[in-house]
Biopython code that builds the backbone (N, CA, C, O; Angstrom):
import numpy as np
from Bio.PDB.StructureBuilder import StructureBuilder

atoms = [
    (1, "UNK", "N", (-12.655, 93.504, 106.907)),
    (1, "UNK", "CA", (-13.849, 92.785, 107.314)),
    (1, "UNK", "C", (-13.473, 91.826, 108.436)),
    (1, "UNK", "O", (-12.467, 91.118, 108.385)),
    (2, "UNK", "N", (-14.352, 91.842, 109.473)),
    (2, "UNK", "CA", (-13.903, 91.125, 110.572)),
    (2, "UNK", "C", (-14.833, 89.775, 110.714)),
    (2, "UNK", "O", (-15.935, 89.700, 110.170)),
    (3, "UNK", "N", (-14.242, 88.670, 111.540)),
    (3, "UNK", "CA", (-15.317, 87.750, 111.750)),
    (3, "UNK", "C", (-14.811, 86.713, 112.933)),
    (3, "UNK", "O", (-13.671, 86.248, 112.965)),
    (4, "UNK", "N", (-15.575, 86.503, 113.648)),
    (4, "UNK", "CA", (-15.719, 84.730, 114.914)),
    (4, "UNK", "C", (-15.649, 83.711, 114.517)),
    (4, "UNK", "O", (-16.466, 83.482, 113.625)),
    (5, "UNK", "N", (-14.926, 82.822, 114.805)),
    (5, "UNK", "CA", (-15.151, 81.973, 114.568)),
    (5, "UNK", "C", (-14.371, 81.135, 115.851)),
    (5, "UNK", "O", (-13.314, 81.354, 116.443)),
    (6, "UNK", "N", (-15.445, 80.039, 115.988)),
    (6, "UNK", "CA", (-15.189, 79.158, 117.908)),
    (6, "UNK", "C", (-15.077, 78.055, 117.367)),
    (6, "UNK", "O", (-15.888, 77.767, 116.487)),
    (7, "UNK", "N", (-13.874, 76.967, 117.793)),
    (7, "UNK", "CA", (-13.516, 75.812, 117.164)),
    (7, "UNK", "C", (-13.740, 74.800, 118.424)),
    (7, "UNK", "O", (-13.387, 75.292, 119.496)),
    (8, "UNK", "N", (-14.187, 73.668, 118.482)),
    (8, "UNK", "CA", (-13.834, 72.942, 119.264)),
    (8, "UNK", "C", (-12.715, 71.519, 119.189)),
    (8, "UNK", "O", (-12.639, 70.702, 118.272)),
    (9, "UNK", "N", (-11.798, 71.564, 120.660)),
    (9, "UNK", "CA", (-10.525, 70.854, 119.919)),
    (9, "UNK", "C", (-10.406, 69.489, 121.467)),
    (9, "UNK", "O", (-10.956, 69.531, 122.567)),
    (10, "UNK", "N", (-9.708, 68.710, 121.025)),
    (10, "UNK", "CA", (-9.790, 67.323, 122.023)),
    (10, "UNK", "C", (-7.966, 67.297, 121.795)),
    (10, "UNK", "O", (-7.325, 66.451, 122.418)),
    (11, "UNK", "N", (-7.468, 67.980, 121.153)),
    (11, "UNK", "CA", (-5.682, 67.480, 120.919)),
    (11, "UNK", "C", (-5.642, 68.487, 122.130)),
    (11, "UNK", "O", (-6.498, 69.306, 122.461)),
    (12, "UNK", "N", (-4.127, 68.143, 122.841)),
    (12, "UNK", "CA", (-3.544, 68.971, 123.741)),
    (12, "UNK", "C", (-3.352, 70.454, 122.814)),
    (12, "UNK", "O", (-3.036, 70.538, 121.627)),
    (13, "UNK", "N", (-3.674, 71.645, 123.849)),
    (13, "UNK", "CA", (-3.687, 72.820, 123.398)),
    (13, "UNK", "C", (-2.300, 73.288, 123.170)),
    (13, "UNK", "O", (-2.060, 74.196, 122.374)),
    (14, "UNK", "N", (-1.327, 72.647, 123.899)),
    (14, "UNK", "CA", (-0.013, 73.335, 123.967)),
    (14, "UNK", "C", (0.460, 72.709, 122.435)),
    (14, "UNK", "O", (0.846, 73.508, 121.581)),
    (15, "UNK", "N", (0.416, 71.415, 122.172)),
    (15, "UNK", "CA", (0.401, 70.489, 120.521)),
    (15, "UNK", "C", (0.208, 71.184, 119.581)),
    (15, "UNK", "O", (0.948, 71.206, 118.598)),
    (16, "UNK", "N", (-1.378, 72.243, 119.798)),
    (16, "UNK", "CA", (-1.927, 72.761, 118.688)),
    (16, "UNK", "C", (-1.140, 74.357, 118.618)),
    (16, "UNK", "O", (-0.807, 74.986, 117.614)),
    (17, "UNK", "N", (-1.024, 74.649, 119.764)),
    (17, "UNK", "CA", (-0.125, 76.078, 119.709)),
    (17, "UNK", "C", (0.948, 76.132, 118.769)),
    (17, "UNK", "O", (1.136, 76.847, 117.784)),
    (18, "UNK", "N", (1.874, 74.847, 119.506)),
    (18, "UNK", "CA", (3.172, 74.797, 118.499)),
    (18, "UNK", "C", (2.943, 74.471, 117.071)),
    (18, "UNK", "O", (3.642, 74.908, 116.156)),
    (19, "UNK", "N", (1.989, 73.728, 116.937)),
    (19, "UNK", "CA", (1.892, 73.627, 115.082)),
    (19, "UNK", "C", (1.512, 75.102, 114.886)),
    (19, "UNK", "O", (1.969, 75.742, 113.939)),
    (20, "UNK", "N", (0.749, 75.588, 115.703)),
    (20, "UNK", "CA", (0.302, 77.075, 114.791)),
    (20, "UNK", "C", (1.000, 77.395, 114.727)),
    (20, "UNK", "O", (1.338, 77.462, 113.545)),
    (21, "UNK", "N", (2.190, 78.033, 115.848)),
    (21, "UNK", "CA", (3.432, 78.936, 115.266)),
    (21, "UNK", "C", (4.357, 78.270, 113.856)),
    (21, "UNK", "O", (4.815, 79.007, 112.983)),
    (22, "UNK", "N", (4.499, 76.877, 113.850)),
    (22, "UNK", "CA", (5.322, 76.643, 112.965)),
    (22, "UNK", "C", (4.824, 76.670, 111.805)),
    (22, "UNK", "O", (5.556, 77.047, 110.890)),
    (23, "UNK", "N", (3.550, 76.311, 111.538)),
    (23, "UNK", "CA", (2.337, 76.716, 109.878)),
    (23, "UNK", "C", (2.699, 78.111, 109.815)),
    (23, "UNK", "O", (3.169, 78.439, 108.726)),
    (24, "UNK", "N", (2.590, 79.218, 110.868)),
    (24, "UNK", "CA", (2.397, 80.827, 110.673)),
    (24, "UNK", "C", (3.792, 80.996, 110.320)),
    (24, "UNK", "O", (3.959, 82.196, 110.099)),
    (25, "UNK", "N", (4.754, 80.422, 110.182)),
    (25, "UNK", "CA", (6.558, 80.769, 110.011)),
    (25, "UNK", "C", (6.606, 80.212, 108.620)),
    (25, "UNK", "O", (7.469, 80.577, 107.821)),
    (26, "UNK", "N", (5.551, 79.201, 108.285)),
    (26, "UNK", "CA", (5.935, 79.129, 106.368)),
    (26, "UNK", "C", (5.279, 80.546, 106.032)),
    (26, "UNK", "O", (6.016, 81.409, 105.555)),
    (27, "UNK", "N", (3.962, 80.824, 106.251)),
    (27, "UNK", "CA", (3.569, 82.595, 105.725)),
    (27, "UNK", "C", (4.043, 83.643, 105.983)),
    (27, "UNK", "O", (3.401, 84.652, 105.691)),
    (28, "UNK", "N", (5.635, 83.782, 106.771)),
    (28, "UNK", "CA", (5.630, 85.113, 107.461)),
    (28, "UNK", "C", (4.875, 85.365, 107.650)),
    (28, "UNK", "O", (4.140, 86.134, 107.029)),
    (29, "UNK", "N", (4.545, 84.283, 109.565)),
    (29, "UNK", "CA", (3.303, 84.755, 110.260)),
    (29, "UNK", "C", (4.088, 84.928, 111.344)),
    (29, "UNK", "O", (5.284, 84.641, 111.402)),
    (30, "UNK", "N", (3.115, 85.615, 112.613)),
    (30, "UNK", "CA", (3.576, 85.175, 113.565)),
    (30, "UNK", "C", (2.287, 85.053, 114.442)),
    (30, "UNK", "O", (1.232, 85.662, 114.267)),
    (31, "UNK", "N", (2.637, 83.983, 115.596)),
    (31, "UNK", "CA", (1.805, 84.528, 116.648)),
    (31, "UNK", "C", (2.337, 85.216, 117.920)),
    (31, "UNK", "O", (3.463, 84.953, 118.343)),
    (32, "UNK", "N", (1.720, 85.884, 118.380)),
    (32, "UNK", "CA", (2.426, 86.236, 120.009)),
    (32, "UNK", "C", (1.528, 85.881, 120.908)),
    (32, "UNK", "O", (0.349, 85.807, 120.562)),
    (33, "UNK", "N", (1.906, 85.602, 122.199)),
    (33, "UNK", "CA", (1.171, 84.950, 123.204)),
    (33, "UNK", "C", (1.426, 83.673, 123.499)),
    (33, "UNK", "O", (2.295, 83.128, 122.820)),
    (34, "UNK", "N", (0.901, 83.059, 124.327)),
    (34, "UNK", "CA", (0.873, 80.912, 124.438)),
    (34, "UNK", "C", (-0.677, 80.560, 124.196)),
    (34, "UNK", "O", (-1.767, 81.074, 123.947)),
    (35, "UNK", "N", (-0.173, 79.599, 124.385)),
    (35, "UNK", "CA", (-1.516, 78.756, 124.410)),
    (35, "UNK", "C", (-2.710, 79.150, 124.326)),
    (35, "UNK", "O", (-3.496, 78.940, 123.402)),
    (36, "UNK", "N", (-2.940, 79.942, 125.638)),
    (36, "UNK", "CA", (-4.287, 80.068, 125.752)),
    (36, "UNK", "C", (-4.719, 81.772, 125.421)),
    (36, "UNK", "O", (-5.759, 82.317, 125.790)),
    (37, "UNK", "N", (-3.726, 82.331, 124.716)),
    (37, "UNK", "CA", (-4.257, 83.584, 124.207)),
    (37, "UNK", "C", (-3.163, 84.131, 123.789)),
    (37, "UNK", "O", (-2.028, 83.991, 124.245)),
    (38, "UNK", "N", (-3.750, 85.164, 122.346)),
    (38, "UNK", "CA", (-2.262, 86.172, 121.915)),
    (38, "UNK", "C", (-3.031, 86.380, 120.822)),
    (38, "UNK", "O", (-4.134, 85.834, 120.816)),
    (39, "UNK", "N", (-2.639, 87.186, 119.690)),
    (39, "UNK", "CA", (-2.724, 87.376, 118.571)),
    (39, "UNK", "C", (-1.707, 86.695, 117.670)),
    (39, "UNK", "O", (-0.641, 86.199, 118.035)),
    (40, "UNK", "N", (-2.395, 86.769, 115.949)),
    (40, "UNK", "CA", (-1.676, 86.565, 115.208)),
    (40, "UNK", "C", (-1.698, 87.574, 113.585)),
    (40, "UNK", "O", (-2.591, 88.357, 113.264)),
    (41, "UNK", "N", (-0.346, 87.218, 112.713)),
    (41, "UNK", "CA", (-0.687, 87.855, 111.808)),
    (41, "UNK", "C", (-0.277, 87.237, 110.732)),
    (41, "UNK", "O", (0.938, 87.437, 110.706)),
    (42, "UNK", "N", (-0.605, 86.538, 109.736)),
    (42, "UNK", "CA", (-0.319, 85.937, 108.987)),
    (42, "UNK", "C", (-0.587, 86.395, 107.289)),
    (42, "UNK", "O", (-1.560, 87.083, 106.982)),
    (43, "UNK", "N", (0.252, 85.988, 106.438)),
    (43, "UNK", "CA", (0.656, 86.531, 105.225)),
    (43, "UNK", "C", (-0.211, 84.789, 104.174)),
    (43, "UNK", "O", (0.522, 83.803, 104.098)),
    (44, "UNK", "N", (-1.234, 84.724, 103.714)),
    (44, "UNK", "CA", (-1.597, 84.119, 102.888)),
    (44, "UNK", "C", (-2.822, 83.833, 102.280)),
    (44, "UNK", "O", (-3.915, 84.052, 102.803)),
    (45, "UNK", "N", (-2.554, 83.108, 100.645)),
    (45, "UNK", "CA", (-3.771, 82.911, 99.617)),
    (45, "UNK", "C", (-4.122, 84.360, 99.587)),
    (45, "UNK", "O", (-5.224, 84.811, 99.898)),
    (46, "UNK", "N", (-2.448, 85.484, 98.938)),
    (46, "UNK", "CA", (-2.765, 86.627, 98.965)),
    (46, "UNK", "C", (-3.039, 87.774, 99.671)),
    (46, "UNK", "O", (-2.858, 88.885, 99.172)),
    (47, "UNK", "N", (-3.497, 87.596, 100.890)),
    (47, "UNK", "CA", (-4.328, 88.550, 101.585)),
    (47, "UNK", "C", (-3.668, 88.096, 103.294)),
    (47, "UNK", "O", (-3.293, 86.971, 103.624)),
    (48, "UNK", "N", (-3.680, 89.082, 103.984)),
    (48, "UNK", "CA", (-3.204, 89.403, 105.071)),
    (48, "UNK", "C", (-4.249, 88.781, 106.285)),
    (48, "UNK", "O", (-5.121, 89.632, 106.464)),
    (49, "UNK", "N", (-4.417, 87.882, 106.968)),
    (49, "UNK", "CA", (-4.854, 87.254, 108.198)),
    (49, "UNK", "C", (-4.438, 87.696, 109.534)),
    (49, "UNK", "O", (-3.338, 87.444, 110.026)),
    (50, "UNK", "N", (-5.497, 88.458, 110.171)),
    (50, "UNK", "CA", (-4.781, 89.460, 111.440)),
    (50, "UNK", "C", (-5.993, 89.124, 112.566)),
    (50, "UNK", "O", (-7.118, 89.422, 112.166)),
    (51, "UNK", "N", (-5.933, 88.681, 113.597)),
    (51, "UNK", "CA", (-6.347, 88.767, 114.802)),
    (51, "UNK", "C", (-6.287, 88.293, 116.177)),
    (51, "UNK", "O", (-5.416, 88.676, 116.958)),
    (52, "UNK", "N", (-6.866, 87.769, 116.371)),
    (52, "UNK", "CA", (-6.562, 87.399, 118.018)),
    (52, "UNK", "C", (-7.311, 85.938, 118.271)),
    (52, "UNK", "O", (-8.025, 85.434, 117.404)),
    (53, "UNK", "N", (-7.054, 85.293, 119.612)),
    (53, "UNK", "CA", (-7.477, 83.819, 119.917)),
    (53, "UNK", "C", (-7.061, 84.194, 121.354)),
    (53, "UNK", "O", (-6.235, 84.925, 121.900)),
    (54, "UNK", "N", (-8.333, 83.075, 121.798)),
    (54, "UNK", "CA", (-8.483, 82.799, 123.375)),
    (54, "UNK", "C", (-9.381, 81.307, 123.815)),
    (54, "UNK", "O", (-10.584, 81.149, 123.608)),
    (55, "UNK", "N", (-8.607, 80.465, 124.356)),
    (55, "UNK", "CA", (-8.976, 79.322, 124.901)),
    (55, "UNK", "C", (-9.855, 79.369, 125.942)),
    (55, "UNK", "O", (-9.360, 79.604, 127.044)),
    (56, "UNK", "N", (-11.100, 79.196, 125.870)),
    (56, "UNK", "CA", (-11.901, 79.028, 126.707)),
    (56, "UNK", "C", (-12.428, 77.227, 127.408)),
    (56, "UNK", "O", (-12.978, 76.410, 126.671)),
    (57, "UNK", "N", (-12.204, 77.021, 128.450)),
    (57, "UNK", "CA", (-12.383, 75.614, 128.360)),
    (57, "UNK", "C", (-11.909, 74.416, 126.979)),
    (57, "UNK", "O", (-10.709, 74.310, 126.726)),
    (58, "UNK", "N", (-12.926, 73.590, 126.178)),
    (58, "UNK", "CA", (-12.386, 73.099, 125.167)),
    (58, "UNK", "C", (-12.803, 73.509, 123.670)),
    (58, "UNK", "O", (-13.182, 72.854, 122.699)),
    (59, "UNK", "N", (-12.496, 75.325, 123.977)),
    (59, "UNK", "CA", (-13.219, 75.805, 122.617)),
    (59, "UNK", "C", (-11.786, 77.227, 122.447)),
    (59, "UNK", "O", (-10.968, 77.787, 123.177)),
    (60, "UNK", "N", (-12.269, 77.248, 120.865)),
    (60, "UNK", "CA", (-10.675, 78.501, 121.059)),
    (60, "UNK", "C", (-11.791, 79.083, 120.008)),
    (60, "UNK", "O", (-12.552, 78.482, 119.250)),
    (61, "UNK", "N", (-11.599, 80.474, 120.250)),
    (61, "UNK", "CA", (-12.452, 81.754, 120.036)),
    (61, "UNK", "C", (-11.435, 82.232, 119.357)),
    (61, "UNK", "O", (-10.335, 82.290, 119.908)),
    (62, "UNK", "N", (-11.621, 82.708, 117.901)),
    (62, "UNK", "CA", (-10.722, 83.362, 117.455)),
    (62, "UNK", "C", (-11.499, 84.119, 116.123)),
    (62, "UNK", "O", (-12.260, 83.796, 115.211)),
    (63, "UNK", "N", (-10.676, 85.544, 116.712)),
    (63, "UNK", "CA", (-11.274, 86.932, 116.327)),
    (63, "UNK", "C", (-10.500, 87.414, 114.858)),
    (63, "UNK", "O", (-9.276, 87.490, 114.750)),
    (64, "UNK", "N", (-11.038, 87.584, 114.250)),
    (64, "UNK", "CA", (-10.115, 87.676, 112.163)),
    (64, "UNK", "C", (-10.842, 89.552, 112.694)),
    (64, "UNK", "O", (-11.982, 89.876, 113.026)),
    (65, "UNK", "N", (-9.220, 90.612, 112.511)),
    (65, "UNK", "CA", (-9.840, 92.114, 112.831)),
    (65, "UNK", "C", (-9.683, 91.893, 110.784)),
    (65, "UNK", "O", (-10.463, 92.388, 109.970)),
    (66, "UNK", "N", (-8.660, 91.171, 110.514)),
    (66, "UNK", "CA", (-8.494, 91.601, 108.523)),
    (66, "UNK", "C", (-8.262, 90.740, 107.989)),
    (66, "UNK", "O", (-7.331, 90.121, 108.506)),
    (67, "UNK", "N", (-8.899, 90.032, 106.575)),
    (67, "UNK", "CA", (-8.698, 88.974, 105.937)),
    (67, "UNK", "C", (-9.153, 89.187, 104.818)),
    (67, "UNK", "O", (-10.118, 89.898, 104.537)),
    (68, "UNK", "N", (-8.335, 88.449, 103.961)),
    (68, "UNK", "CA", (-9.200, 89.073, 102.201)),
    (68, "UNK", "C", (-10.334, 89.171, 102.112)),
    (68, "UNK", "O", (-10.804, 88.241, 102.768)),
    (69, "UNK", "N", (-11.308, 89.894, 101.581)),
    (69, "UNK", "CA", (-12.659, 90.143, 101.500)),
    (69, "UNK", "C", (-13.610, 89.129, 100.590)),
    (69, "UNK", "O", (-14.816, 89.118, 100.341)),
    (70, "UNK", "N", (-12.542, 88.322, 100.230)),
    (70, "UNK", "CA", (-13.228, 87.142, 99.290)),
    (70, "UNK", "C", (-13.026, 85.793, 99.542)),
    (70, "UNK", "O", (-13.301, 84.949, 98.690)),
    (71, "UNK", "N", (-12.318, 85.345, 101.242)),
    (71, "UNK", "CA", (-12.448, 84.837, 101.518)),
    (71, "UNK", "C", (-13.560, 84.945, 102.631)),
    (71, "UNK", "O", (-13.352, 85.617, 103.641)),
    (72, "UNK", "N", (-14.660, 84.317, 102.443)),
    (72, "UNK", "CA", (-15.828, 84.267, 103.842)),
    (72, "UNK", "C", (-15.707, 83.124, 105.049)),
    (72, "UNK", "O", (-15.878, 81.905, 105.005)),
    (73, "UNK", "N", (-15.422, 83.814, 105.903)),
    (73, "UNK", "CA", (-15.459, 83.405, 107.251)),
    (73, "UNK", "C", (-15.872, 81.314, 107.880)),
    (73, "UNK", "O", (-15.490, 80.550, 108.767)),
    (74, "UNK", "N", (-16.965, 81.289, 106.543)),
    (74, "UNK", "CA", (-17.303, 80.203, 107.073)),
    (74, "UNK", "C", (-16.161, 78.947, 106.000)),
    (74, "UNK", "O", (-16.014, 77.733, 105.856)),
    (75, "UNK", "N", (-15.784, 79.808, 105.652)),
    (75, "UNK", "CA", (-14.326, 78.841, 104.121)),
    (75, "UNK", "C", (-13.196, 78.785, 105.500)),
    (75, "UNK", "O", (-12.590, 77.730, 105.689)),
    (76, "UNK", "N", (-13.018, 79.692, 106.210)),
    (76, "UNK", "CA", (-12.085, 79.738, 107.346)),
    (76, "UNK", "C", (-12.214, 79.141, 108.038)),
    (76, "UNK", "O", (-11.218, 78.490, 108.352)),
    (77, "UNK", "N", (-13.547, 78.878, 108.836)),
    (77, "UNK", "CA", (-13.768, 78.062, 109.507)),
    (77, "UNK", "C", (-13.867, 76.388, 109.497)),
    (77, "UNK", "O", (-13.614, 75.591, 110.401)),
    (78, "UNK", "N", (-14.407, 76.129, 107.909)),
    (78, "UNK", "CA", (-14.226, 74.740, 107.290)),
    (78, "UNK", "C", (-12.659, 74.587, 107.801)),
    (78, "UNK", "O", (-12.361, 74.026, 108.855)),
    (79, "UNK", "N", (-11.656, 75.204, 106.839)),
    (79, "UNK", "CA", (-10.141, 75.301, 107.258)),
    (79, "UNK", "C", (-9.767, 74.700, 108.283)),
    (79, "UNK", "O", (-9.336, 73.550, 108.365)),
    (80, "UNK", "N", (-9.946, 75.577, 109.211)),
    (80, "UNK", "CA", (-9.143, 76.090, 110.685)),
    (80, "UNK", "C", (-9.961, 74.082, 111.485)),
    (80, "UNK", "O", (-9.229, 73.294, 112.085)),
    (81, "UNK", "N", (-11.454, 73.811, 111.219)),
    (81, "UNK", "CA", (-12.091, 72.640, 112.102)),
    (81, "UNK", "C", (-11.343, 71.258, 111.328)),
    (81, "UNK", "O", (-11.281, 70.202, 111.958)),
    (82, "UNK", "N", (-10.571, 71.391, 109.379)),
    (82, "UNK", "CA", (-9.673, 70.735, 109.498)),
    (82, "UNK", "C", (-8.707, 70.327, 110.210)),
    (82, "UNK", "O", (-8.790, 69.192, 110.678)),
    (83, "UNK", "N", (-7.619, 71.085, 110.464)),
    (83, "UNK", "CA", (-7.015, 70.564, 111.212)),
    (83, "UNK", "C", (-6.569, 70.742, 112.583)),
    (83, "UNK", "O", (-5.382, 70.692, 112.904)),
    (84, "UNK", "N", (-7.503, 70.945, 113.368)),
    (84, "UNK", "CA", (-7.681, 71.475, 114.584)),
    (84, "UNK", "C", (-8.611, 70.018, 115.056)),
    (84, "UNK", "O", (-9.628, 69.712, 114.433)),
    (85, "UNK", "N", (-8.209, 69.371, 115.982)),
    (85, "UNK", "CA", (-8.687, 68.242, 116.503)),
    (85, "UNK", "C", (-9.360, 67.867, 117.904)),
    (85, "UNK", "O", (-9.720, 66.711, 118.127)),
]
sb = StructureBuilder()
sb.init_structure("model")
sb.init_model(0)
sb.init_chain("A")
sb.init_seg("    ")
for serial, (resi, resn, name, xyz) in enumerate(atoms, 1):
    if name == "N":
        sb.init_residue(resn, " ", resi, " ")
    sb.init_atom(name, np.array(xyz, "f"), 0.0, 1.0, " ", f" {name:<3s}", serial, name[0])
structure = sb.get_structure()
């Protein structure tokens, strides 16, 4: 099951990159790409987290292609507008 979700962020993007890779390395995750675009794939709360992100101005677009089916999109998004600043 796939889903969008567009965050808006005010922290430096390169700040938020590096925390992502280092959060995605406790899940055997990874991301590939920088900053402003790449995919990722991450291992957690069970279920496999797979897609892609792209920085558009001060918004990051990011595309879920697979994620547990019982987590819904907008629980991700609560998530992700935690700690994303």
């Amino acid at each position: 099951m796939s889903c969008e979700i567009n965050i808006n962020y005010t922290t430096d993007i390169n700040q938020l990159h590096k925390m992502a890779v280092v959060e995605a390395s406790y899940y055997d995750g990874y991301f590939k790409g920088n900053a402003y675009s790449g995919e990722f794939n991450i291992l957690a709360l069970g279920g496999l987290f797979n897609g892609t992100y792209e920085v558009e101005g001060k918004t990051i677009n990011v595309k879920f292609f697979k994620k547990p089916i019982f987590i819904p999109c907008k629980m991700i998004e609560v998530f992700l507008t935690s700690y994303i600043k």
